[in-house]
C-alpha positions in Angstrom: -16.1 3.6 -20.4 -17.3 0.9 -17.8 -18.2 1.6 -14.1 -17.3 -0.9 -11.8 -18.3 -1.1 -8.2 -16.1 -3.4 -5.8 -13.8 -3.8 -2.9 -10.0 -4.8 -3.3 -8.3 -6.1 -0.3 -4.9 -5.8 0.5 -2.5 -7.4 2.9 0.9 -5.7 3.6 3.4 -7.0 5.3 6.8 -5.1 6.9 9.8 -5.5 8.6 12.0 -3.5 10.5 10.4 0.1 9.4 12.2 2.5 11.2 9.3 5.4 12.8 10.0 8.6 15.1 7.9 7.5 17.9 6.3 10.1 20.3 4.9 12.9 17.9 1.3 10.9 17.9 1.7 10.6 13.9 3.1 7.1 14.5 -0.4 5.0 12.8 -0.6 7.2 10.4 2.8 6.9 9.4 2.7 3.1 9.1 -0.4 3.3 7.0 0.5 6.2 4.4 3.9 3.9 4.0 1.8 0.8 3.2 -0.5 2.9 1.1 2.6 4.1 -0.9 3.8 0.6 -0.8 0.5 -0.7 -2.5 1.0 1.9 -5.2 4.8 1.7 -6.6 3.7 -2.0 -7.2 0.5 -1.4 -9.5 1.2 -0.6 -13.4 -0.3 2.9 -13.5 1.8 4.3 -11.0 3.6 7.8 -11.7 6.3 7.8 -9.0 9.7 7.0 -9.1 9.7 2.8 -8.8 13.1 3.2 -7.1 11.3 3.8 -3.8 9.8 0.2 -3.9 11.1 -1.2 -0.5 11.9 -4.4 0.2 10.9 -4.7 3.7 7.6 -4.6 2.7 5.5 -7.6 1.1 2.4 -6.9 -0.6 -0.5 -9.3 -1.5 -3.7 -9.1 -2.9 -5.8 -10.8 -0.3 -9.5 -10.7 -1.8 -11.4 -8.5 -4.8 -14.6 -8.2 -5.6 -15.9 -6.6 -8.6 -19.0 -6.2 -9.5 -19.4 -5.5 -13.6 
């Protein structure tokens, strides 16, 4: 097996997310729905693919990987 070391940039964009506002969770909301957003699109990803929204748009803005 090969270790890599790198950084992967992502851009996500959305629209018209819908978010409870006033419980102070409203950030972190936005971010773990981006996060799960970045990970229904990848191939190894071991949820149901169903939940891939379309008011988000993800894009792989720069990677660097060091072999």
């Amino acid at each position: 097996m090969a270790k890599f070391n790198g950084e992967v940039t992502f851009k996500v964009k959305f629209k018209d997310l819908g978010i409870p506002v006033g419980f102070g969770m409203t950030n972190s909301i936005i971010f773990h729905e981006c996060a799960t957003q970045i990970y229904v699109r990848s191939g190894w990803c071991k949820i149901d693919r169903k939940i891939k929204d379309k008011r988000f748009e993800v894009e792989i803005v720069d990677k660097k990987i060091n072999w």
